[in-house]
N, C-alpha and C positions, 0 to 999 in steps of 0.2 A: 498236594496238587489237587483242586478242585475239577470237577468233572466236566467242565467248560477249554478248561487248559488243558485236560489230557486229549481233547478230540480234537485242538487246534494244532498241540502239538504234532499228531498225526497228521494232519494236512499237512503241517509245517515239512514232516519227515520225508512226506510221499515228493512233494513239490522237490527239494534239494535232492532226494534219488532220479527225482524223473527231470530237468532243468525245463525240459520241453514244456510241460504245465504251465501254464500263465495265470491259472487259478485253482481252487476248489471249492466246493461245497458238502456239507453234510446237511439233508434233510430230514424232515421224519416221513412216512410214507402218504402222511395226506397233504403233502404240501406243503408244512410249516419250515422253517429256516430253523436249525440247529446251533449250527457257525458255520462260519464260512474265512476262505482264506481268497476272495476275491477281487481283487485291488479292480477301481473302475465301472466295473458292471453292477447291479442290483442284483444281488444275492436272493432277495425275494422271491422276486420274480423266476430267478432261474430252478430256485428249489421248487415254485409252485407248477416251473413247466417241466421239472425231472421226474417230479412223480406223476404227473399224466403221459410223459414219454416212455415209462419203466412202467407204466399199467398195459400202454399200448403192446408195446414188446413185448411183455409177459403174454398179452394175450393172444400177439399172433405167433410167437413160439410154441405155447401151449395148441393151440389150434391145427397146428402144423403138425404135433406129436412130434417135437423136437424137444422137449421137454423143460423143464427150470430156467429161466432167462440167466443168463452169465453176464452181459452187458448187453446193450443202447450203443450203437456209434452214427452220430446223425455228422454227416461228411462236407464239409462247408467250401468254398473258393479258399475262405482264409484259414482253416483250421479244424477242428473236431469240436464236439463236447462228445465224451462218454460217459456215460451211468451206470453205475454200476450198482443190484443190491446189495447192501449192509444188513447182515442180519434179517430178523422178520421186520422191524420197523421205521430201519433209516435208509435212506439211498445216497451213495456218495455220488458227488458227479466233479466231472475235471475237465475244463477246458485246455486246450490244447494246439499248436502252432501245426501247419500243415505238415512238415517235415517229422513230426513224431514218429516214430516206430513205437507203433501200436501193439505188436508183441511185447517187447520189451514195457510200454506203458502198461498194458492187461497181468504181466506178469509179478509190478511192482504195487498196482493197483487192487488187484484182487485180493489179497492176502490184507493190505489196509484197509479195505472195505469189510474183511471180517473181522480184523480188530477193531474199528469202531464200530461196526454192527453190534458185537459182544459186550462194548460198556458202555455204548446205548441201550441196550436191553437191559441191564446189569442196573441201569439208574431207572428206567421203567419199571423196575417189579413195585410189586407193590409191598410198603412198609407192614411189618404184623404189627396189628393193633394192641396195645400194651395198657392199655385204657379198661376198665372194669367197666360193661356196659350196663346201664341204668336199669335198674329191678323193673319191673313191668305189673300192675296192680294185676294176680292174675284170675280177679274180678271182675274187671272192665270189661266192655263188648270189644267185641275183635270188628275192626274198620272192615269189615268186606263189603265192596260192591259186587253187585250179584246183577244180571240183565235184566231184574223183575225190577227191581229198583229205578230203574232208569224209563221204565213204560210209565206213563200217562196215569194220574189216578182215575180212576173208575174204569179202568180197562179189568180189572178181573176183580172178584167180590171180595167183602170180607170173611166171605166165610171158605173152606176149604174147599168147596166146590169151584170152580172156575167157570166163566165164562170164555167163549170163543169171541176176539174181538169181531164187532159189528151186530152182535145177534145180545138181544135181551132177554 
């Protein structure tokens, strides 16, 4: 099972625990779309507005000395979204019908937001490179830019002595 299928399947799992769900989303934290299990709505969009909603929260929890955000619940006429963090770099978020019970949703939720947080992160690491990197002549000049480089010629002399700019 490819790593596409195993975070859909988790939506798939959370949504059939929780019926109340009418959708989900997995993000990554800047906003990009992951997958999404949301029939109707623009998944894009909603992932691009979960992570400015879970920045917000994060920062008036933290601000408050309440400390680590646990979820986002923005309370609508018709229903919920809650956000919840995934790991350090995906946010799940799940739309939701007004009659949810929200304990029981946070309780089925939570625990799925760290398993995909965990093979989200788990597909981010980075591959060790297995590549022999290319010998290096270790004759060549080394590319440094230095901030003398980057002044004006004739701002200081050629000789070791320096001049102070403006003064001859």
């Amino acid at each position: 099972m490819n790593t596409d299928a195993a975070l859909l399947a988790e939506l798939h799992r959370l949504r059939r625990a929780v019926p109340e769900i009418s959708g989900a989303v997995l993000a990554a934290v800047d906003g990009l779309l992951v997958v999404s299990d949301l029939p109707g709505i623009d998944p894009h969009h909603i992932a691009a507005l979960s992570a400015a909603g879970l920045g917000i929260g994060g920062r008036f929890a933290n601000l408050v000395g309440h400390g680590p955000l646990r979820e986002s619940v923005v309370r609508g006429a018709e229903g919920c979204v809650v956000v919840y963090p995934a790991g350090e770099d995906a946010i799940l978020t799940t739309v939701v019908h007004p009659e949810t019970d929200l304990v029981r949703l946070h309780a089925e939720a939570r625990p799925t937001a760290q398993r995909l947080g965990a093979l989200w992160d788990a597909v981010r690491q980075p591959t060790v490179a297995t590549a022999i990197p290319p010998a290096t002549d270790p004759d060549a000049p080394l590319a440094t830019r230095t901030p003398m480089a980057a002044l004006p010629a004739g701002l200081w002399s050629s000789s070791e002595d320096r001049r102070s700019p403006g003064r001859q």
